[in-house]
Backbone as a printed PyTorch tensor [residue, N CA C, xyz], in Angstrom:
tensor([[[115.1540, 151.8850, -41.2290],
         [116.2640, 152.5860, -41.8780],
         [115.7320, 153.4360, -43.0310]],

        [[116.4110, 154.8010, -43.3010],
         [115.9910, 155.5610, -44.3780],
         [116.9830, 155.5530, -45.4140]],

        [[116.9770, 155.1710, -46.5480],
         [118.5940, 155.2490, -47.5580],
         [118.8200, 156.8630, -47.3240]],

        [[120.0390, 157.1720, -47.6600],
         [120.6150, 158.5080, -47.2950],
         [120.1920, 159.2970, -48.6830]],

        [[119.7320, 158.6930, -49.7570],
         [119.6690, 159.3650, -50.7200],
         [118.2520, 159.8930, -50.7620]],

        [[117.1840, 160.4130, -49.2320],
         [116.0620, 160.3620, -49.7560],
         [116.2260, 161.8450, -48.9820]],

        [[115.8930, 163.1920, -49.4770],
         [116.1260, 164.0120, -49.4610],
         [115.8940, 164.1570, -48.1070]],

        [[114.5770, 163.7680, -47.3470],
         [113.9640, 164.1510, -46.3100],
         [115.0230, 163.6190, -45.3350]],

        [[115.8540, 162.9770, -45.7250],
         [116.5580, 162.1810, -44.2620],
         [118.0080, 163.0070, -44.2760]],

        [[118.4540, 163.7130, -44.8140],
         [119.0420, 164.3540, -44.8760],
         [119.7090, 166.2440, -44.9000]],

        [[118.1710, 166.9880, -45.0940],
         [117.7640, 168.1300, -45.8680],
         [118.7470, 168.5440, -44.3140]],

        [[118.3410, 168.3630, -43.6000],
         [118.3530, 169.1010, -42.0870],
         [119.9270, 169.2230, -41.7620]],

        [[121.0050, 168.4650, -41.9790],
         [122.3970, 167.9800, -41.8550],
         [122.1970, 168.0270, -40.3970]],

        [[123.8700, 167.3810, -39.7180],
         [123.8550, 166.7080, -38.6730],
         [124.6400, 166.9010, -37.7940]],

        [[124.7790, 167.3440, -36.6330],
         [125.3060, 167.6670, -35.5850],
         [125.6700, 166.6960, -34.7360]],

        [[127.2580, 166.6660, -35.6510],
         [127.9900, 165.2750, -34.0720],
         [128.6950, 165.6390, -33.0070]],

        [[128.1580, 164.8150, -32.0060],
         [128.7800, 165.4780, -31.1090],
         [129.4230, 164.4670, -30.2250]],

        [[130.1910, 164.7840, -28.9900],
         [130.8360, 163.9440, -27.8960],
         [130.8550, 164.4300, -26.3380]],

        [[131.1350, 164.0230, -25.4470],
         [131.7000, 164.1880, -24.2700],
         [132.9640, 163.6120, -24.1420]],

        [[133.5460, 164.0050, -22.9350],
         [134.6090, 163.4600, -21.9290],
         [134.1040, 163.6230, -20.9050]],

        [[134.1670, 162.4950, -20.0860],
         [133.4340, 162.3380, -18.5810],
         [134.7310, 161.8000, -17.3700]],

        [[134.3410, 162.2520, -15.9060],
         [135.3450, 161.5270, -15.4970],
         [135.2430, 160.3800, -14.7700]],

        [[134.3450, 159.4320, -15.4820],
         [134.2290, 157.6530, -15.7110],
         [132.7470, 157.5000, -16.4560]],

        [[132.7800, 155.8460, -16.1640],
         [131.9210, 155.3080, -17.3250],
         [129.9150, 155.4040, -16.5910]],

        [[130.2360, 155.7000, -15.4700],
         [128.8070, 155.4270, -15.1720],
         [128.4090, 156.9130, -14.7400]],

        [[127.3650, 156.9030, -15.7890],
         [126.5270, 158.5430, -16.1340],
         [125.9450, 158.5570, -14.6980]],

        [[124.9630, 157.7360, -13.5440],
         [124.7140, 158.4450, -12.1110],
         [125.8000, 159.1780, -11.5880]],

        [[126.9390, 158.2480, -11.3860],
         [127.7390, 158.7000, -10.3460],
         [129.1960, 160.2710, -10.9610]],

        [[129.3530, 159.6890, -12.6040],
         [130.2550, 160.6160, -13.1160],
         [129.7290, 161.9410, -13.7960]],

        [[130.8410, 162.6630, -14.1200],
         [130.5160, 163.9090, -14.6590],
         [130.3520, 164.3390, -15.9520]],

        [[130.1330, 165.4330, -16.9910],
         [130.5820, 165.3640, -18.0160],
         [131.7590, 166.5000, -17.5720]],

        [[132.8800, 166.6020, -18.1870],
         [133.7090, 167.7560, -17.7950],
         [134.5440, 168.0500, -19.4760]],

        [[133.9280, 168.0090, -20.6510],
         [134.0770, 168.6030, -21.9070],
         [132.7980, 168.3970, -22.5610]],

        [[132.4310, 168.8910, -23.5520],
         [131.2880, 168.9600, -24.6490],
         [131.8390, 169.6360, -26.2400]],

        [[131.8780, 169.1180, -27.1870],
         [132.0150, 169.3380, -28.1060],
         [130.4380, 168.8630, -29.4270]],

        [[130.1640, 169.7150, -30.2100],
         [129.3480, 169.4860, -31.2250],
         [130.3790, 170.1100, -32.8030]],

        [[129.9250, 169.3120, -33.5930],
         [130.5620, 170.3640, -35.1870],
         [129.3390, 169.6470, -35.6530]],

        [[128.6030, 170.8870, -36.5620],
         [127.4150, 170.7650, -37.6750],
         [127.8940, 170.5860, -38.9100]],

        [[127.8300, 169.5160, -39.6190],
         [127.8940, 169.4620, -41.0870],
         [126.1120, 169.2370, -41.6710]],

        [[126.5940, 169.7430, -43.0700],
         [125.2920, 169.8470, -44.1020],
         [125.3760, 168.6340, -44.2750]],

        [[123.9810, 168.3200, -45.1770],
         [123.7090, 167.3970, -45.8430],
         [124.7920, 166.9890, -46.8170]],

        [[125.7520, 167.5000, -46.9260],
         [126.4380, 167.3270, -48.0120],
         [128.0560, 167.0530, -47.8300]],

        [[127.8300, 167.3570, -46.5220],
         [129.0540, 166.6480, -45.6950],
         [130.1140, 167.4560, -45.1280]],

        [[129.7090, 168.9010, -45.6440],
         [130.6340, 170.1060, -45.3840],
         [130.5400, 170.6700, -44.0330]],

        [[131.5390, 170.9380, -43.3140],
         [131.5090, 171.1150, -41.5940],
         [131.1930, 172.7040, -42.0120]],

        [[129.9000, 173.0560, -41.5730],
         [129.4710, 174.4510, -41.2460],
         [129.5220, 175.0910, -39.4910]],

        [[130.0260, 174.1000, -38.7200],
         [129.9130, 174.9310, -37.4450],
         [130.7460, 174.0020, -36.2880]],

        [[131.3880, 174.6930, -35.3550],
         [131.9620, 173.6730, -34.6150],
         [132.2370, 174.3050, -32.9060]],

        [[131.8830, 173.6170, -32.1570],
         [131.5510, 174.9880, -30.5470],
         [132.2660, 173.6980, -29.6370]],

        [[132.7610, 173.9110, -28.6590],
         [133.4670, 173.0780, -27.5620],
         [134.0800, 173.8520, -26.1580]],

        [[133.5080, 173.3970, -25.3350],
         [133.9380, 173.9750, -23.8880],
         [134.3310, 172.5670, -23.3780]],

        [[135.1460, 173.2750, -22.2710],
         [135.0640, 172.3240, -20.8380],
         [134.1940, 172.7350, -19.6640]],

        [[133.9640, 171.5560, -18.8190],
         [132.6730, 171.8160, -18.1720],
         [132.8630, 171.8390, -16.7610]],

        [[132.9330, 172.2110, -15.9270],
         [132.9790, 172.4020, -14.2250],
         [132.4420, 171.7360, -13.8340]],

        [[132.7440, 170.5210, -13.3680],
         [131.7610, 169.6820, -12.5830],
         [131.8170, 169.7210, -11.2020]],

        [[132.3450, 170.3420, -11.0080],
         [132.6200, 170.8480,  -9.1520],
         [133.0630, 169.6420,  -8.6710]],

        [[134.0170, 168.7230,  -9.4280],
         [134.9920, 167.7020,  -8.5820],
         [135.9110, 167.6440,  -8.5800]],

        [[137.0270, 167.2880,  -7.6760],
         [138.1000, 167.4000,  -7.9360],
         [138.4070, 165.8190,  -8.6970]],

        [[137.9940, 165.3810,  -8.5680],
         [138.5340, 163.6170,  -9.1510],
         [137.8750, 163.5050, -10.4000]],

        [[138.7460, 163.7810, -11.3700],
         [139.0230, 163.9960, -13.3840],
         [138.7530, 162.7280, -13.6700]],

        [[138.5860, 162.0310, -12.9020],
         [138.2950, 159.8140, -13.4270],
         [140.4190, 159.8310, -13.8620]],

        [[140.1980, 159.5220, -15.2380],
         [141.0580, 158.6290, -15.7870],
         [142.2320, 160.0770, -17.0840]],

        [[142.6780, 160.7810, -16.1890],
         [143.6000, 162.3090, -16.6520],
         [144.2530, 161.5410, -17.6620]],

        [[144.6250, 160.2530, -17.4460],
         [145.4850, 159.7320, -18.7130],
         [144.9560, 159.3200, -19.9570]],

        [[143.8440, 159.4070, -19.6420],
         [143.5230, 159.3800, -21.0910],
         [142.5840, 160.3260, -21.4280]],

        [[141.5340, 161.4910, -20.9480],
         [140.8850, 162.8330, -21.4560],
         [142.5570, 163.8720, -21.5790]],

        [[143.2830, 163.8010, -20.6320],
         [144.0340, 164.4640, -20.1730],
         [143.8830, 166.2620, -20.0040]],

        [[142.0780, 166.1030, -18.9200],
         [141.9340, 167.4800, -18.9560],
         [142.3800, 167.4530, -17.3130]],

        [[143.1390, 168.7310, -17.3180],
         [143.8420, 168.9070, -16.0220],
         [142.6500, 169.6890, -14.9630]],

        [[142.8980, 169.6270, -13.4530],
         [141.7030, 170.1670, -12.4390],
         [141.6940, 171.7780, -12.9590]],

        [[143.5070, 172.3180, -12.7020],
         [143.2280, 173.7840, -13.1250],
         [142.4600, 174.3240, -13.9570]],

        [[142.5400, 173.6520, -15.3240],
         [141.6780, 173.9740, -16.5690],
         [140.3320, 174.1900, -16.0920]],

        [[139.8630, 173.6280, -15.5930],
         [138.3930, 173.9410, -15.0290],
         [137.8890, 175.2340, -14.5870]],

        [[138.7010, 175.8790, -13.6270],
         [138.8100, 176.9190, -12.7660],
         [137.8300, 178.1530, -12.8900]],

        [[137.8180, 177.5510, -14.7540],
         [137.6050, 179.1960, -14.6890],
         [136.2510, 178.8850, -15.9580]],

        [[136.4000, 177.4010, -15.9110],
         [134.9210, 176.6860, -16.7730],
         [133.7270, 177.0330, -16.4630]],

        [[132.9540, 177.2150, -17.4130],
         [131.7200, 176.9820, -16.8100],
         [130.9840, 175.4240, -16.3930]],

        [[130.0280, 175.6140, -15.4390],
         [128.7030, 174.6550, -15.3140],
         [128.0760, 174.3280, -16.2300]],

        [[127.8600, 172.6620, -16.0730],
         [126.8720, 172.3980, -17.8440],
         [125.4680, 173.5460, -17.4890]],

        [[125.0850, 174.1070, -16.1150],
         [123.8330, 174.9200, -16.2490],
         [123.9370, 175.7170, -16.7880]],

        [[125.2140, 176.1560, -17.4030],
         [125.6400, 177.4650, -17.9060],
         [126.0880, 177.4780, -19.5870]],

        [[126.1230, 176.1570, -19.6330],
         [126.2870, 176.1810, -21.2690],
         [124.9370, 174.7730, -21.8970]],

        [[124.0110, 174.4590, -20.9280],
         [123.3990, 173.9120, -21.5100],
         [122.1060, 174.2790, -22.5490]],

        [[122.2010, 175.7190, -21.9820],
         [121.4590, 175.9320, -23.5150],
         [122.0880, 176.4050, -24.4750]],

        [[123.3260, 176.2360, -24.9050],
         [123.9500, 177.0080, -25.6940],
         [124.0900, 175.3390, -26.3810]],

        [[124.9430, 174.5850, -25.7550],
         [124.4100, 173.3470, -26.1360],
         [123.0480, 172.7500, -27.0580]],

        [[121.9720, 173.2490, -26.3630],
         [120.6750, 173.0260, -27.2580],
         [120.8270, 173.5030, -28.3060]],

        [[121.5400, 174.4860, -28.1680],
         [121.3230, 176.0780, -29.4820],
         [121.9600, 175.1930, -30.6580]],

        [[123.6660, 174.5180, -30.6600],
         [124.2730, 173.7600, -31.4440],
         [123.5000, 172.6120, -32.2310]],

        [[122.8900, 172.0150, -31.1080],
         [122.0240, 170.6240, -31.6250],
         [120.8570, 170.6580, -32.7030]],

        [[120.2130, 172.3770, -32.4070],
         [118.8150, 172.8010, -32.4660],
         [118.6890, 172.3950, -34.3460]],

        [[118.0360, 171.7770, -34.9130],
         [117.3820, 172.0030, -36.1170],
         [117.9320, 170.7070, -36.8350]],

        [[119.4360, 170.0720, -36.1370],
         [120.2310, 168.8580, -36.9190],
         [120.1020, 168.0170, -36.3010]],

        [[119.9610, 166.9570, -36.5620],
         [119.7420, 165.4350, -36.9100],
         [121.3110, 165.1840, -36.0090]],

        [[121.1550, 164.6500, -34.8010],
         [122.1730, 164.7160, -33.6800],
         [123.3630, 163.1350, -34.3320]],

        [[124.2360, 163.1450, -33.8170],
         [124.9380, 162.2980, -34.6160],
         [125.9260, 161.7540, -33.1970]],

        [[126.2200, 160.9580, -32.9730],
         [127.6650, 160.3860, -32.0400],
         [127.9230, 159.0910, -32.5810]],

        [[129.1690, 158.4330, -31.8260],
         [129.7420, 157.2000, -31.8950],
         [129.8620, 156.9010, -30.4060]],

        [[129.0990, 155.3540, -30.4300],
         [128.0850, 154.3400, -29.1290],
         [127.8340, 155.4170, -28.7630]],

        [[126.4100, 155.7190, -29.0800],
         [125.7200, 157.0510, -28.9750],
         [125.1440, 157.2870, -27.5250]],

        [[124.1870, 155.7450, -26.9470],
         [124.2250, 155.7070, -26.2250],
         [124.8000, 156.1180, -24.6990]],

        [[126.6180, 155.8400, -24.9850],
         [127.0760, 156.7170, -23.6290],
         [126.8620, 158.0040, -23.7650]],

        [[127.1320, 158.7730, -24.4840],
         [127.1560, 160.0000, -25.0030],
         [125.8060, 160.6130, -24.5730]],

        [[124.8110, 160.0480, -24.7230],
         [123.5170, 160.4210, -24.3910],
         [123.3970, 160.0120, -22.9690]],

        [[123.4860, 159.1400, -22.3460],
         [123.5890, 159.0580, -21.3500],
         [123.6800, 160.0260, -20.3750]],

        [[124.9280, 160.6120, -20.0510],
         [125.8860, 161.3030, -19.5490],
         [125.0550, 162.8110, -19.4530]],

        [[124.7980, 163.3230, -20.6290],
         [124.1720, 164.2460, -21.1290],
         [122.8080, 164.4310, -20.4150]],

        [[121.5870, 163.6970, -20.7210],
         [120.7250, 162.7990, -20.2510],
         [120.9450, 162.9710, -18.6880]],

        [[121.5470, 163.0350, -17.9540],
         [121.8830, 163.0120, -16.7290],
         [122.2590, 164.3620, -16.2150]],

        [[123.4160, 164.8690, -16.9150],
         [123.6970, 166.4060, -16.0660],
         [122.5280, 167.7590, -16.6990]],

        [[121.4520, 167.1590, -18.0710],
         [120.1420, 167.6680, -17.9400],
         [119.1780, 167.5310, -16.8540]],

        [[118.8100, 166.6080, -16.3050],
         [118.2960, 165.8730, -15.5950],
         [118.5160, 166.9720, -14.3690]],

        [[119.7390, 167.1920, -14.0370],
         [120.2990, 167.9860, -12.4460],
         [119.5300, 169.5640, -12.6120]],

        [[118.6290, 170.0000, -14.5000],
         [118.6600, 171.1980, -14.4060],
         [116.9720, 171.4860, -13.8280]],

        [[116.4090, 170.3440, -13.4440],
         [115.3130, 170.3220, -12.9070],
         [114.2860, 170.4450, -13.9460]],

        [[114.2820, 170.4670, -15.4710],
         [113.2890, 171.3080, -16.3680],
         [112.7990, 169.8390, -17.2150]],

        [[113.0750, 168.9820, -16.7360],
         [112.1980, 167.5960, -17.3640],
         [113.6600, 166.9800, -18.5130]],

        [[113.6430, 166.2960, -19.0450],
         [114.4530, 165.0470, -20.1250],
         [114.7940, 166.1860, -21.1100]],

        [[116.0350, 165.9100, -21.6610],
         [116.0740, 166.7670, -22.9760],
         [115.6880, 165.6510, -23.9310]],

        [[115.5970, 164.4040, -24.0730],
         [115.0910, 163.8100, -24.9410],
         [115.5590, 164.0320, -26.6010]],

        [[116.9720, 163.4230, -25.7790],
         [117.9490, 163.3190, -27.0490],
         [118.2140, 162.1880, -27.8230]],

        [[117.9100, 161.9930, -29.1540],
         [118.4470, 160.6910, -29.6390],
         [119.5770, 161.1750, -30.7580]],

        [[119.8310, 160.4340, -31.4870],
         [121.1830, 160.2880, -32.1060],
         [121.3000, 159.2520, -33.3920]],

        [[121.8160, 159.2220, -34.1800],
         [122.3010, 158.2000, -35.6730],
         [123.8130, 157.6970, -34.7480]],

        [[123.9950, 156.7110, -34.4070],
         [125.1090, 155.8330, -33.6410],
         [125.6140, 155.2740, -34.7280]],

        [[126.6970, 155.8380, -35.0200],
         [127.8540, 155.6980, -35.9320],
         [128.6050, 154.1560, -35.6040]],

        [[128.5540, 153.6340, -34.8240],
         [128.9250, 152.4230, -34.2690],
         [128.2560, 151.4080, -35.0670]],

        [[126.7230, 151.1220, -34.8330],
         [126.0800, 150.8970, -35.8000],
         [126.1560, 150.9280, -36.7190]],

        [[126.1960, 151.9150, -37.5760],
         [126.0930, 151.6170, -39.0210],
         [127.4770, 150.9610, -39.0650]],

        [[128.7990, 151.5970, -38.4800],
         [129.8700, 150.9360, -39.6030],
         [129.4340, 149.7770, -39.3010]],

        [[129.5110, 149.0140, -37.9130],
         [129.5690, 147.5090, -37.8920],
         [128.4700, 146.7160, -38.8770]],

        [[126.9750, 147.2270, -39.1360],
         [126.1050, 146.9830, -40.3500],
         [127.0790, 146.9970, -41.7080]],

        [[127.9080, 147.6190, -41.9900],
         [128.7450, 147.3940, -43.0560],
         [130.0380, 147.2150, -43.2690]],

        [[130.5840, 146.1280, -42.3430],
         [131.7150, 145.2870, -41.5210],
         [132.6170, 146.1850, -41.4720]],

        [[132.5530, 147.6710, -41.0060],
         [133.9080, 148.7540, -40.8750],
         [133.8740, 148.6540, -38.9270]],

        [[135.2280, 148.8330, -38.5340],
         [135.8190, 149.0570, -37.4940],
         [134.9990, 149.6420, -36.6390]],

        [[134.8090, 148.7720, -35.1180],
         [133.9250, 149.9310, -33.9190],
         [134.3960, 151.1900, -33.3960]],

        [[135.6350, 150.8250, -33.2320],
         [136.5360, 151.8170, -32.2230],
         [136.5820, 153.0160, -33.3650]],

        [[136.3720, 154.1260, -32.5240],
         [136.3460, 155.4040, -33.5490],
         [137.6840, 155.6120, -34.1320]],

        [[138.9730, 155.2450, -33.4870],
         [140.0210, 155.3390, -34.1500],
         [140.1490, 154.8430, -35.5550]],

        [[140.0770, 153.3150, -35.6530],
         [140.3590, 152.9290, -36.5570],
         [138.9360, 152.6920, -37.7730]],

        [[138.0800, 153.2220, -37.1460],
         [136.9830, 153.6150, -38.3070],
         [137.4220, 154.6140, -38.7020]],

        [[137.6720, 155.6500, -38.3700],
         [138.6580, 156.6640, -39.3520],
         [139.6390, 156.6210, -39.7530]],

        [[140.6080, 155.6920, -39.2770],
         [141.5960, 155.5340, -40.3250],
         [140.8460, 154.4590, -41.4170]],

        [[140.1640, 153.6770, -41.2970],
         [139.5680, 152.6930, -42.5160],
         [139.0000, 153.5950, -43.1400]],

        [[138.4460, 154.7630, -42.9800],
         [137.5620, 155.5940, -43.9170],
         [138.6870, 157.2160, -44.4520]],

        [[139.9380, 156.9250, -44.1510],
         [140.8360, 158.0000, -44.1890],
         [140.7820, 159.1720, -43.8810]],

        [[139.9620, 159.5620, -42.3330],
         [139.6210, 160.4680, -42.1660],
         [140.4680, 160.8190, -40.9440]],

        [[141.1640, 161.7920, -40.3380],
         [141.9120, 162.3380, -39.4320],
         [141.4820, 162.3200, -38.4350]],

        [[142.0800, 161.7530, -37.6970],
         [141.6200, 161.9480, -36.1680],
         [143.4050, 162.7460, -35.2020]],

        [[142.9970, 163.8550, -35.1850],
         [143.9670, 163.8070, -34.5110],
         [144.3640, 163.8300, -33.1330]],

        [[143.5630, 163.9700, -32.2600],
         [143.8720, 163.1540, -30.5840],
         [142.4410, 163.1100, -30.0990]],

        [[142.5960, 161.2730, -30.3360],
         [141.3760, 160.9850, -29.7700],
         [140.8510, 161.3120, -28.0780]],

        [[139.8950, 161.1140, -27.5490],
         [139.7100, 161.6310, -26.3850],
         [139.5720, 162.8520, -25.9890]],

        [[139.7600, 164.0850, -27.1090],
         [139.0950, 165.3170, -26.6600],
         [138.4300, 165.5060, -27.4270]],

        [[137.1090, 166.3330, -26.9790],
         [135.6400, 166.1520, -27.4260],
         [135.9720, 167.2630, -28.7590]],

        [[136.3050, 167.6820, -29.1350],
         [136.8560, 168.5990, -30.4320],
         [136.9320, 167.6880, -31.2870]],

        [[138.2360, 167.2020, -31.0310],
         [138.7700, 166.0170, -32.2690],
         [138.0740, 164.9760, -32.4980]],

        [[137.4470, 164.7520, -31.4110],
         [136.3570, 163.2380, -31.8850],
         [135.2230, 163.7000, -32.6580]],

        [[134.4340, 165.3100, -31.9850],
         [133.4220, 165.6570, -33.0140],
         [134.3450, 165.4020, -34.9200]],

        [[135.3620, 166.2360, -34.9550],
         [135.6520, 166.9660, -35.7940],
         [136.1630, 165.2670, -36.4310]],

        [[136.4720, 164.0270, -36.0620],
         [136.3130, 163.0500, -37.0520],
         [135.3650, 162.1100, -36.6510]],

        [[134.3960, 162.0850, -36.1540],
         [132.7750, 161.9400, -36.3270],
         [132.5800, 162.4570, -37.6250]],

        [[132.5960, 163.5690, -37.7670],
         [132.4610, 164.5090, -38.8860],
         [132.4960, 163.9820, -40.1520]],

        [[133.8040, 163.4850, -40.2150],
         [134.2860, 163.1100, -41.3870],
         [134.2160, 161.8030, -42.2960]],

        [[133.6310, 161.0420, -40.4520],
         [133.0600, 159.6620, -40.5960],
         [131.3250, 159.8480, -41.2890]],

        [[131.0940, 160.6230, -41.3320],
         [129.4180, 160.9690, -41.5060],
         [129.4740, 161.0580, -42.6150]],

        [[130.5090, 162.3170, -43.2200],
         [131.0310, 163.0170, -44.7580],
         [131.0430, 161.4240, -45.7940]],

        [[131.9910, 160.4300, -44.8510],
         [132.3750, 159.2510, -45.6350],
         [130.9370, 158.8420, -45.7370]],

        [[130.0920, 158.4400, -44.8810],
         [129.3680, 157.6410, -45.0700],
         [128.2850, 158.3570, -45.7480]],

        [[127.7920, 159.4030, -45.9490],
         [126.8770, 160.2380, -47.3730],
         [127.9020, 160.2910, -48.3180]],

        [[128.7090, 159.9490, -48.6280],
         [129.4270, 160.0800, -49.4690],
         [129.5910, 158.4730, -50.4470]],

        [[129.4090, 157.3170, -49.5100],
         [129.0330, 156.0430, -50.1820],
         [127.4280, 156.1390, -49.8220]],

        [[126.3730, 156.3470, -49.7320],
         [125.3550, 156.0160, -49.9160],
         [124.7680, 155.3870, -48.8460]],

        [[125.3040, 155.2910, -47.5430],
         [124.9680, 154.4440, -46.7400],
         [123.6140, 154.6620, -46.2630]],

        [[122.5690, 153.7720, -45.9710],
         [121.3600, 153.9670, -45.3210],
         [121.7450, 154.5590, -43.6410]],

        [[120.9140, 155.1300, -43.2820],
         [120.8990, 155.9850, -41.4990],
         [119.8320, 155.4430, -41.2590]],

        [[119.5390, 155.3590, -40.0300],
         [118.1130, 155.5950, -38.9820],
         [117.7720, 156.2500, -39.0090]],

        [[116.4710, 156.6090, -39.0420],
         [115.2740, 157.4230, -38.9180],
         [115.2580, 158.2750, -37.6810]],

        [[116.7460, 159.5140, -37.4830],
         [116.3170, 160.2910, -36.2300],
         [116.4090, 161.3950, -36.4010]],

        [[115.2850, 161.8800, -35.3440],
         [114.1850, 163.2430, -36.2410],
         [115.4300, 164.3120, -36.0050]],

        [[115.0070, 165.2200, -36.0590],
         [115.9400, 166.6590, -35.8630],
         [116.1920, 167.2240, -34.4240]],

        [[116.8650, 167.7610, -33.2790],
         [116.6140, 168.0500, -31.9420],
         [115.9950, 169.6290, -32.0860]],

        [[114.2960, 169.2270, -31.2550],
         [114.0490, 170.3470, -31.5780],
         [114.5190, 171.6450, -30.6990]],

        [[113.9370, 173.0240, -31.2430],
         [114.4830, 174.2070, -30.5960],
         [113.7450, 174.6780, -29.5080]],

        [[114.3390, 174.9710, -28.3160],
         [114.2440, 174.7570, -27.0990],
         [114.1770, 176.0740, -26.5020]],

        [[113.0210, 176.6250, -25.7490],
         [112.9670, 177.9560, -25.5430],
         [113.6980, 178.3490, -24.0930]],

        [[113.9770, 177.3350, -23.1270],
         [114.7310, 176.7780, -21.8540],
         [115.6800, 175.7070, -21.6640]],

        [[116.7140, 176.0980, -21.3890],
         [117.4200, 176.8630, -20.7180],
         [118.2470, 177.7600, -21.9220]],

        [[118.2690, 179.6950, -21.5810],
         [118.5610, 180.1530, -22.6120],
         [120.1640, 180.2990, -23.1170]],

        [[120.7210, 180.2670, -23.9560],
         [121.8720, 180.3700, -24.6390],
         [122.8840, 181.3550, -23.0840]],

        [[124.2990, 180.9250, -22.9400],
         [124.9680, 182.4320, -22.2580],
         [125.9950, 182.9410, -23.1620]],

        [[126.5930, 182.0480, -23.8650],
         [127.7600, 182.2500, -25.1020],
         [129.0140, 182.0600, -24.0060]],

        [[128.8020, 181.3610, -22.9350],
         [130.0010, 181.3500, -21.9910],
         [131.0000, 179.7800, -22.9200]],

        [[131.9930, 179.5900, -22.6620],
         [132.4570, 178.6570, -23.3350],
         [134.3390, 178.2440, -22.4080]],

        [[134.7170, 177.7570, -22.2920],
         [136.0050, 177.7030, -22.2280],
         [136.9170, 176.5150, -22.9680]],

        [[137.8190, 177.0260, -23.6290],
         [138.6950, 175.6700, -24.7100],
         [139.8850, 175.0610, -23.6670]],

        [[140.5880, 174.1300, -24.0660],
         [142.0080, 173.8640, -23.8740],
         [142.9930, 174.4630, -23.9500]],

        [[143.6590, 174.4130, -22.9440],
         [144.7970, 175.4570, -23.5900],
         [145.2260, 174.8310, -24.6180]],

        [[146.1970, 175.8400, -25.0900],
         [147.0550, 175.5300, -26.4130],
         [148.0940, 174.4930, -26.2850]],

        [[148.2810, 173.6440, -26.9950],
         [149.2400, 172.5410, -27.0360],
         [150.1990, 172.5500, -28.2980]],

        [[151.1280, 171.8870, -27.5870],
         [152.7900, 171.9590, -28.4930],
         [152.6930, 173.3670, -29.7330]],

        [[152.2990, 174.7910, -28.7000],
         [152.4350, 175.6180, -29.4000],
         [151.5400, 176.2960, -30.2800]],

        [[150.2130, 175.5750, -30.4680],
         [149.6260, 175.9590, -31.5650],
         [148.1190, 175.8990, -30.6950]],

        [[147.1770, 176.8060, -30.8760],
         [145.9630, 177.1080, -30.5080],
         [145.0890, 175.6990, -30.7580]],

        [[144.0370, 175.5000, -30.3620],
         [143.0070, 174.2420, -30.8550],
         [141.9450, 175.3010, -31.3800]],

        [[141.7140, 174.3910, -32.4490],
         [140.5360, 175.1060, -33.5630],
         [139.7070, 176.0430, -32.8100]]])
């Protein structure tokens, strides 16, 4: 463990990120959203990118709870098509999720399909630390214990965007992190800037 107060473990800030998949086992399922938001060292959200992803299936796993519809896809891109744009988000920050593990997984896997070797991603697993300092697993109610907004869990936006805030909290008490290096910058597969969001819900655009 590095305390958070040691410049070097921090200088770089941290890029959390998530999926939505449609089920739990990374061979057989897809990813079909990606979200990252970059905050500084200092806890301030400097960047935030999210598509949905085409997995060329028709079977979404579990619609009731991602609740991304088949149409939405249509017009998505392929993770081959946003996975380096993906890298591009990750590139220079200290990667961040909650049970980081699936998250990497998943990821880890629809890299894997791009034929170009492991992206060889690790992560600070937010799961971890809170439970190291007896706060809540479930990302919900670790953000409400840390008063941070979540406002609909299960899309990869809103979970980055209170990841986020869960990170903010925790440089903000002092908490020690793990020692994980920065994701480095990746000359393959190159950026396309292709992206597709959610539609708009009860009226109002998503960030």
């Amino acid at each position: 463990m590095i305390a958070i107060g040691n410049p070097s473990a921090t200088s770089a800030g941290f890029a959390c990120f998530d999926v939505e998949t449609t089920g739990l086992d990374a061979d057989r399922a897809r990813v079909i959203e990606v979200a990252v938001v970059r905050i500084a060292s200092t806890g301030e959200v400097v960047g935030e990118w999210t598509t949905l992803v085409d997995a060329g299936t028709g079977d979404l796993g579990r619609v009731d709870i991602h609740g991304i519809q088949p149409e939405w896809l249509e017009s998505a891109p392929a993770f081959t098509e946003i996975a380096g744009d993906l890298a591009a988000e990750l590139s220079d920050y200290v990667p961040v999720a909650h049970n980081a593990p699936f998250d990497i997984r998943f990821l880890e896997s629809e890299w894997g399909r791009l034929g170009i070797g492991p992206m060889g991603l690790t992560a600070i697993d937010t799961l971890d630390v809170a439970r190291s300092h007896g706060l809540p697993g479930r990302l919900g109610l670790l953000a409400e214990a840390l008063e941070v907004p979540l406002d609909d869990a299960h899309q990869a936006l809103d979970d980055s965007m209170a990841l986020a805030g869960v990170m903010a909290a925790f440089l903000d008490r002092g908490f020690e992190l793990p020692a994980v290096p920065t994701f480095p910058r990746a000359l393959l597969p190159a950026p396309t800037g292709r992206s597709e969001r959610r539609p708009e819900r009860d009226g109002a655009p998503d960030r």
